[in-house]
Structures are given as structure tokens and as C-alpha cells.
C-alpha positions as CSV (number, residue, x, y, z in Angstrom):
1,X,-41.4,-106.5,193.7
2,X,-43.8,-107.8,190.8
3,X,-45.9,-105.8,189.1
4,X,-47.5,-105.8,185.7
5,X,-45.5,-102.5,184.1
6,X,-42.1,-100.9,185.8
7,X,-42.1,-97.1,184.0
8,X,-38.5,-95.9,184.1
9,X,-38.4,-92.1,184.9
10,X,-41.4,-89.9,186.6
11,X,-41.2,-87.1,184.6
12,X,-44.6,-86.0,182.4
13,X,-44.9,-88.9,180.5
14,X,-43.9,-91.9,182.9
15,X,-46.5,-89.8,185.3
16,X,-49.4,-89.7,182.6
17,X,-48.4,-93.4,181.5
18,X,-48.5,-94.1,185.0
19,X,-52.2,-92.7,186.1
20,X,-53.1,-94.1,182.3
21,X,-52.3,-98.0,183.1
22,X,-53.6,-98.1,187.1
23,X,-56.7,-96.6,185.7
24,X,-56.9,-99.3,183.1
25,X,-56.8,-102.1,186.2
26,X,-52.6,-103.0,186.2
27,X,-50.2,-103.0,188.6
28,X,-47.5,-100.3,188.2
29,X,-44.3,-99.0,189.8
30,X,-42.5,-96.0,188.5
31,X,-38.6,-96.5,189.3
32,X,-37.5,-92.8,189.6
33,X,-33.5,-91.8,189.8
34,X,-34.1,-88.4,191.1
35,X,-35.3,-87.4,194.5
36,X,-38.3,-85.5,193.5
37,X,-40.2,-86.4,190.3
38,X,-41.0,-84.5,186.9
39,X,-38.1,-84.8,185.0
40,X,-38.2,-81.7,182.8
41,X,-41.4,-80.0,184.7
42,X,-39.6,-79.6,187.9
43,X,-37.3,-76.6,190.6
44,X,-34.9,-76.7,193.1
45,X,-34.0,-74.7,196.3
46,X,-31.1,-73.4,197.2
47,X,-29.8,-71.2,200.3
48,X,-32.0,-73.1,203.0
49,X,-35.0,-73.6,201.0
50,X,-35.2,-69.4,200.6
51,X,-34.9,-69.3,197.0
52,X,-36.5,-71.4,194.6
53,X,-35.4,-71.9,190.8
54,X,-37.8,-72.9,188.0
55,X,-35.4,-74.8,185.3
56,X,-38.7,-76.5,184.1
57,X,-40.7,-76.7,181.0
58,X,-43.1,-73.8,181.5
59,X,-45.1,-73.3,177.8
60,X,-47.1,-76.0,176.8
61,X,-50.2,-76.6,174.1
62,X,-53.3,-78.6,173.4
63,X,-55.6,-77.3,175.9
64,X,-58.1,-75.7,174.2
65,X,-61.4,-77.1,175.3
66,X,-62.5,-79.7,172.4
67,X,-59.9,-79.2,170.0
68,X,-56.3,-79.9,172.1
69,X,-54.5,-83.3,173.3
70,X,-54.0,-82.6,176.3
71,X,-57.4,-81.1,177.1
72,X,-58.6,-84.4,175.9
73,X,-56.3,-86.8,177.6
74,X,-56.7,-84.8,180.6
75,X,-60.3,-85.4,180.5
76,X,-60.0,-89.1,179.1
77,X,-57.9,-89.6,182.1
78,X,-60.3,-87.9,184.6
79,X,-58.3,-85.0,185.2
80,X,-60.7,-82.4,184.4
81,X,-58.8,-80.7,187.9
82,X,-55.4,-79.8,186.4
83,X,-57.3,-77.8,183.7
84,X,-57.4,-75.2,186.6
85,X,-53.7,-75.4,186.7
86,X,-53.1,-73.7,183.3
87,X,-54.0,-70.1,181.7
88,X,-54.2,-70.0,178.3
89,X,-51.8,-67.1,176.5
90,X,-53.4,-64.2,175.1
91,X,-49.9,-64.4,173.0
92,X,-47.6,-66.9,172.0
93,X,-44.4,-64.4,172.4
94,X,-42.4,-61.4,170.1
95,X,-40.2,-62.3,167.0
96,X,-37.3,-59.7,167.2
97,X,-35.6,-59.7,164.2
98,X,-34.0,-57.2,162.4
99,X,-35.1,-54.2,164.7
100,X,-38.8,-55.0,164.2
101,X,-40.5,-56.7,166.9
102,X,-43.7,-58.9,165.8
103,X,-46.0,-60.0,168.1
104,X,-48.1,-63.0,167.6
105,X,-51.4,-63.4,168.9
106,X,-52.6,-66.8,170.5
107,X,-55.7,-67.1,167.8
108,X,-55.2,-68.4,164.4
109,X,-57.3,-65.3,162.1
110,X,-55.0,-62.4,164.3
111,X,-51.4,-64.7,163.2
112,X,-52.5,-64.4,159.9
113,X,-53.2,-60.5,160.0
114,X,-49.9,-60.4,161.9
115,X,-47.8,-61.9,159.3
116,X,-49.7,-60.0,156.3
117,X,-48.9,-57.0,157.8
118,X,-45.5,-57.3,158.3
119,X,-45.1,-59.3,154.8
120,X,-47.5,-57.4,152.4
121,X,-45.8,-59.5,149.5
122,X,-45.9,-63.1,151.4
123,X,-49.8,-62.9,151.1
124,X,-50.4,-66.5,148.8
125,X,-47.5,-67.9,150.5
126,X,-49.0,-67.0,154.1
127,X,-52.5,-68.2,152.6
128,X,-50.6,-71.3,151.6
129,X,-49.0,-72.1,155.1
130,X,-52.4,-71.7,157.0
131,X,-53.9,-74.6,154.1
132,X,-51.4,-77.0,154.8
133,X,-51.1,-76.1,158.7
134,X,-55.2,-76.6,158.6
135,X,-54.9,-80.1,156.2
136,X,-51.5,-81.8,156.8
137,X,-51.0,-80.3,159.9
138,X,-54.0,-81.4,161.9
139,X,-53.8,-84.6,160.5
140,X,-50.5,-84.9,162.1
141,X,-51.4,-83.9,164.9
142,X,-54.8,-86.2,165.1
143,X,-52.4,-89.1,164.2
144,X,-52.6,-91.0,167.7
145,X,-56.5,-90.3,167.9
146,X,-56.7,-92.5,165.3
147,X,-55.7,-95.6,167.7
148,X,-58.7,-94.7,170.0
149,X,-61.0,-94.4,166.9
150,X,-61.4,-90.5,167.4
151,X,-60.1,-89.7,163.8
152,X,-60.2,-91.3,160.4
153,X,-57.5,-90.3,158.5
154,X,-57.6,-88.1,155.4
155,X,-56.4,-90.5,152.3
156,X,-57.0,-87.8,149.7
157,X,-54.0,-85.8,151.1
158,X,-51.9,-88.5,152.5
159,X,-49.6,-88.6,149.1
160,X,-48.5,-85.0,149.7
161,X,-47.9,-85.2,153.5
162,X,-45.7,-88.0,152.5
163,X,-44.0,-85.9,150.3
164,X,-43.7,-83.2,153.0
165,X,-42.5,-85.1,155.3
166,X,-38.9,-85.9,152.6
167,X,-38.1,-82.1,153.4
168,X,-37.2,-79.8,155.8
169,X,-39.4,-77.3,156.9
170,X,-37.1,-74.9,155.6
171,X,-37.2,-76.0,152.1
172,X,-40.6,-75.8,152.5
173,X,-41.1,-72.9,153.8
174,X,-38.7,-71.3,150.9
175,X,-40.5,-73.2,148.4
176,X,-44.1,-70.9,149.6
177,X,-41.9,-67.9,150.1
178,X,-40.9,-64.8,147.8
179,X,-38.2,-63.5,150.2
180,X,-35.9,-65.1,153.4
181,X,-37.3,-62.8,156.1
182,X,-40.7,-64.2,156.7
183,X,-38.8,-67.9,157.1
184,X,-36.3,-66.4,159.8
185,X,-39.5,-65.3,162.0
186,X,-41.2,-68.4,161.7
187,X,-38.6,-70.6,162.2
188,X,-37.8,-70.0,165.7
189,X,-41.9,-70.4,167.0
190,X,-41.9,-74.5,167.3
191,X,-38.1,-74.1,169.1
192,X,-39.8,-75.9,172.4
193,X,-40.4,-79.3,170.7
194,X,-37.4,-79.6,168.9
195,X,-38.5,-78.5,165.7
196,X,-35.4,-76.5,163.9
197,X,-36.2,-76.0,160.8
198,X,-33.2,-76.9,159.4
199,X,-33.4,-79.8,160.8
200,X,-37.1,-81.3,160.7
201,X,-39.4,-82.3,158.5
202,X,-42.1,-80.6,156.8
203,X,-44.7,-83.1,157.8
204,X,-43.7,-82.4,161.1
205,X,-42.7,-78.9,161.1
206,X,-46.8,-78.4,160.4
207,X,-47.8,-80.3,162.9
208,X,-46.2,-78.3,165.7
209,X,-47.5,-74.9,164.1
210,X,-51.0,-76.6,164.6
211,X,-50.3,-77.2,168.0
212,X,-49.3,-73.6,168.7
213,X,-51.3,-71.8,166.7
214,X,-54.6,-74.0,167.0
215,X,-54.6,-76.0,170.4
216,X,-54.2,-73.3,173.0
217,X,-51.2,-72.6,174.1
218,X,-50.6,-72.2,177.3
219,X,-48.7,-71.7,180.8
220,X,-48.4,-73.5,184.3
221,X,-49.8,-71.6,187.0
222,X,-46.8,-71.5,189.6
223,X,-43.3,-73.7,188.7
224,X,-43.8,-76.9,186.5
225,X,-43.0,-79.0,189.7
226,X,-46.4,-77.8,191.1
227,X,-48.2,-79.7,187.9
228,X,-45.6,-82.9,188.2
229,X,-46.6,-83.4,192.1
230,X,-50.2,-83.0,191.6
231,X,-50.0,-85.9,188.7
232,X,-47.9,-88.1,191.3
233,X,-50.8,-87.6,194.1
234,X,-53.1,-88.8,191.0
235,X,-51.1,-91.6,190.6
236,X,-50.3,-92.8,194.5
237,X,-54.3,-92.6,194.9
238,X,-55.2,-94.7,192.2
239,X,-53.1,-97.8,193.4
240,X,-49.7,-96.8,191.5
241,X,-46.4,-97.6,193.1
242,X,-43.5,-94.6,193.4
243,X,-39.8,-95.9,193.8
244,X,-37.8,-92.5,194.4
245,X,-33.6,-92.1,194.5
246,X,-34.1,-96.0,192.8
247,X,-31.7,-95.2,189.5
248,X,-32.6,-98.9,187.5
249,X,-29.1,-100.7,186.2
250,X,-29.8,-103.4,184.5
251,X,-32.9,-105.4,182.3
252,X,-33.1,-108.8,181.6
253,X,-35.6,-110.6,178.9
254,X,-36.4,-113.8,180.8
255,X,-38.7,-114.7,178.1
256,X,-42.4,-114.5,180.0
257,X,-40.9,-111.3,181.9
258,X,-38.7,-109.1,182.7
259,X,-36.1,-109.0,185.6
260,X,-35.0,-105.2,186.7
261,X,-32.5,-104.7,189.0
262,X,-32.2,-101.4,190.5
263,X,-30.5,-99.7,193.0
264,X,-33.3,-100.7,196.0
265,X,-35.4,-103.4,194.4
266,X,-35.1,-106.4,192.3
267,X,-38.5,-106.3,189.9
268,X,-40.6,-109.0,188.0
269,X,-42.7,-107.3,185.2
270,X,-44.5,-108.0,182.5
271,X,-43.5,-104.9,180.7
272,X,-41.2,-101.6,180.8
273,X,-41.4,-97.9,179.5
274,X,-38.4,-96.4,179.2
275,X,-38.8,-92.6,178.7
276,X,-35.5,-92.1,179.8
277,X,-32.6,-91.3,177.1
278,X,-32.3,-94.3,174.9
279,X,-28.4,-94.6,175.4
280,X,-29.0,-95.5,179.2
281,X,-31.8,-98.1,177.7
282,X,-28.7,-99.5,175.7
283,X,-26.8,-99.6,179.0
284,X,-29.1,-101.3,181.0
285,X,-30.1,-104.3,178.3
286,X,-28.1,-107.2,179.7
287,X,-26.4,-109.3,177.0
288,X,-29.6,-108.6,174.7
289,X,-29.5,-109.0,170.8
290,X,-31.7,-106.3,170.1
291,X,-29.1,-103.7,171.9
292,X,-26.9,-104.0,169.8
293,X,-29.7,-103.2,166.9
294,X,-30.8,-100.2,168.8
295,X,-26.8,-99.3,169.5
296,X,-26.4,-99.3,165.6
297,X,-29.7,-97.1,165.4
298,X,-28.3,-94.6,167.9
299,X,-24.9,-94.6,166.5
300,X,-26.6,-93.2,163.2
301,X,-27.4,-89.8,165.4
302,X,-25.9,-86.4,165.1
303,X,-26.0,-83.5,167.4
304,X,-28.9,-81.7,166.7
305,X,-29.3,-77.7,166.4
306,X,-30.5,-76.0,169.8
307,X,-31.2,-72.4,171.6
308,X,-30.8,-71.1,174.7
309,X,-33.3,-68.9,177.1
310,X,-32.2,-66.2,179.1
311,X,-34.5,-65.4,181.9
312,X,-35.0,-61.8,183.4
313,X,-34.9,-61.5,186.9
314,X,-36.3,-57.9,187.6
315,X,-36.8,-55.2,190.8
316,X,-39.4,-53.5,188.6
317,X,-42.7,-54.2,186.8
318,X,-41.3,-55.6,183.5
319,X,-44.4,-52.9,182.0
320,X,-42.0,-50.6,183.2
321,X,-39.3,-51.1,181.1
322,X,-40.3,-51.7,178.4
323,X,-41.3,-55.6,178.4
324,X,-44.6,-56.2,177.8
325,X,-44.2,-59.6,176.2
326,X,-44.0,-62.9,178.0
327,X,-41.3,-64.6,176.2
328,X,-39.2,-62.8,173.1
329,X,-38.1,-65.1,170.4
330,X,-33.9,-63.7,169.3
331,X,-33.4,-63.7,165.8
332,X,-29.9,-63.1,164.2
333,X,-30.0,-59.7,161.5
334,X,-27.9,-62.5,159.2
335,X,-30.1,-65.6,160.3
336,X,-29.3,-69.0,161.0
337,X,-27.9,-69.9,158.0
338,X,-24.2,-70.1,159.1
């Protein structure tokens, strides 16, 4: 098979990538090691096909008309459809943490009015947050509009986000705050992008609170399979090529190409996207100097911090016990400073 771009893995982003280069006039196969595509957006059945199981990403942001990425790739990419697919949260989810239970809005003004209710003496440092969310935040997350010349960057602040971005986002958020209790509850809100605060920068950190807070959160409609099979139909119909149950073993630079050899096909490109783990990238580089650069790279890693969900399967209304949240964010009375 020879085509201009092999994408390894048909999750989210191999699908957008996907629909993104046929559209732009290449040839492009997406080698697939699953039986059924979307990676993290995706179910399964079990007992005959009578019971169906969402392990899928389910909250996502940016779709606020005008404002959001994903609104804006969406419609960049001609997608204007899928927009039906989504409902925007009236709420982003409940904070419990030390027997109160705060409730964040979905807009901006009412998050602030939360938080300054619940933290009468936080009131500069909240003011603070919603600056830097509004001014290092956005411009973090306008950073790859820049390439497609639909932002100039902000030079007059780009000192401090540097600085930002050499701390964590809890340092940070203890350098704006009197007390620890307003840092535990906002900690846990950008948990979906990997953004622990212990962990991430600043710089970051900001960014994804823009996202939330600012570019319309919202939920799929259905299970996050229904979302990754209607971006495969996008793709098949624009010319793109799907190899399914095709797991890719090994990559060879032949100088003016690549040679992939997977588990069907032997494939001539011009160019692969990988946006499968970077170890297995690693493994499939065959007797390449540059893999043992990246293996140094990865070696470097650490395990990261994490959470886990716990989803409620119910016989009742949840109104009627109680739950009238979509999603409650867990907070240990001691925190997460171990």
C-alpha cells in the first residue's frame, strides 16, 4: 500500500488528523490495532450484545460558538454536524471537600461568585487567578492559532508566563492564596487533562482552567463511540483509508520514505503520526539512531499522579437521592499532600 501519510491509531486525534490531511488533497491510511476505532472515546458489549459499557472520555471543552477549539476546528474542518452531538453543561461538577459541597457553574462571572462565597478572605487572590486565567491562560490556549495566523501573541506578558510556567500550579496557587482550602478545591477541576497540580506547570495549569471555565464545557450525547464512528464515516467519505485489527510492528527510514510493516500490509509513506504511546514508537523504530535519543527522553519519565471515577449505576432517579450533580469531584479532609 502507498500512500502520502500512514496515522497510527484511530482514536480522536488520528480520526481529526485523518479528515484534516484528505481534506487538504493527500492520500491517507489510518493503521488501527483495535477492532473498532476511538481509542479513548469508545464502549464495549458484553452478554450477547445486551449490555453496553461506556469506558470512554465523556467531558470535553472548547465548544463554545466563537471562542472554543474545537468549535473552531469543527467548523474549519466542515463539521459544523457534530456540533449537534454535544450539550453544553449548565455545570462543570461539585467539589466535596471537607463536608461542604461547592458547585461550580459552567460560566466564568457565577465561578467567581462561587468561590467568593465560599472563601470570603480569598477575594484578591480569586481576583488574581481570574487575571492570569484571562491573560496567560488564553494565550496558552490560543498558542496553536497562532500557526494558522488566528492570534498574535501577547509579548508584553510573555516574560511572566515564562516564569509561570518554572512552577507548579500549586506553588502558584499558594503564592495567590491566604489559606490551603481554596487550593484543595481547585486542584482537582483540570483532573481530565492530566493537570495535577503537583505536578504541572503554572503556565499550563492556566491554560486548562481557561478551557473549562471559558470554552464551553461540555458532554457527548450518547457513549463517546457514537462521536468516534461518526468522525470515521467523515473520514471513509472523503477518500481516507481505515486498516482495522492491523497492529503496525515495525518503521523503517528509507531516506525519501518510510517502510511500515504491519500485521496485514506492508506500507510506503511519505510520513507517519504516531499518537499511539511513545514507548511502542520506540519499539517499532528499526535500527534507527534517533530511538535511542527518544529511549533516553523516555527513560527520564516518572509515574505521574492520577484519580480514579466511580460511576453510579442506579434503579432510581438520581434527583431522588440526593444526586443532583453530574459528576462530584472527591476531595481528601487532609488533602493531597501525602
Amino acid at each position: 500500500l502507498e500512500v502520502d501519510e500512514l496515522v497510527i491509531g484511530a482514536g480522536l486525534c488520528g480520526l481529526m488528523y485523518g479528515i484534516s490531511a484528505v481534506t487538504e488533497g493527500s492520500s491517507v491510511a489510518i493503521s488501527e490495532a483495535h477492532h473498532k476505532v476511538g481509542g479513548y472515546a469508545t464502549n464495549f458489549y458484553r452478554n450477547k450484545r445486551k449490555f453496553v459499557f461506556d469506558c470512554s472520555q465523556h467531558k470535553v471543552s472548547g465548544l463554545k460558538e466563537n471562542v472554543g477549539n474545537l468549535w473552531n476546528t469543527l467548523k474549519r474542518l466542515e463539521l459544523q454536524s457534530l456540533l449537534d452531538e454535544f450539550e453544553l453543561h449548565e455545570e462543570i461538577g461539585t467539589v466535596v471537600y471537607k463536608n461542604q459541597f461547592i458547585k461550580l457553574p459552567s460560566e466564568p462571572e457565577d465561578i467567581k461568585k462561587t468561590l467568593n462565597t465560599h472563601f470570603p478572605d480569598e477575594l484578591a487572590g480569586i481576583e488574581k487567578l481570574f487575571q492570569d486565567i484571562e491573560s496567560h491562560g488564553y494565550q496558552h490556549y490560543m498558542f496553536f492559532r497562532k500557526l494558522m495566523n488566528e492570534y498574535t501573541i501577547n509579548r508584553d506578558i510573555l516574560r511572566e508566563s515564562r516564569g509561570l510556567s518554572k512552577i507548579t500550579a500549586r506553588d502558584y496557587f499558594q503564592s495567590i492564596f491566604k489559606g490551603p482550602d481554596i487550593v484543595e478545591v481547585l486542584s482537582p477541576i483540570a483532573i481530565y487533562s492530566g493537570s495535577i497540580s503537583n505536578e504541572v506547570n503554572a503556565f499550563y495549569f492556566l491554560h486548562c482552567l481557561y478551557a473549562m471555565f471559558y470554552g464551553g464545557p461540555a458532554f457527548m450525547k450518547g457513549t463517546g463511540q457514537r462521536i468516534s464512528d461518526l468522525l470515521l464515516k467523515e473520514f471513509v467519505d472523503r477518500g481516507g483509508i481505515l486498516l482495522k485489527k492491523n497492529q503496525v510492528h515495525e518503521m523503517e527510514d528509507m531516506g525519501d520514505h518510510m517502510l511500515v510493516t504491519t500485521r496485514k500490509n506492508i506500507v510506503k509513506t511519505k510520513r507517519v503520526i504516531a499518537t499511539c504511546p511513545p514507548e511502542d514508537v520506540v519499539r517499532m523504530l528499526k535500527k534507527d539512531e534517533k530511538s535511542q535519543e527518544f529511549k533516553e527522553v523516555l527513560e527520564n519519565f516518572t509515574v505521574g499522579w492520577g484519580h480514579f471515577c466511580v460511576f453510579a449505576v442506579l434503579s432510581v432517579p438520581p434527583d431522588e437521592l440526593g444526586i443532583s450533580s453530574p459528576e462530584y469531584l472527591l476531595v481528601s479532609d487532609t488533602g493531597d499532600d501525602f
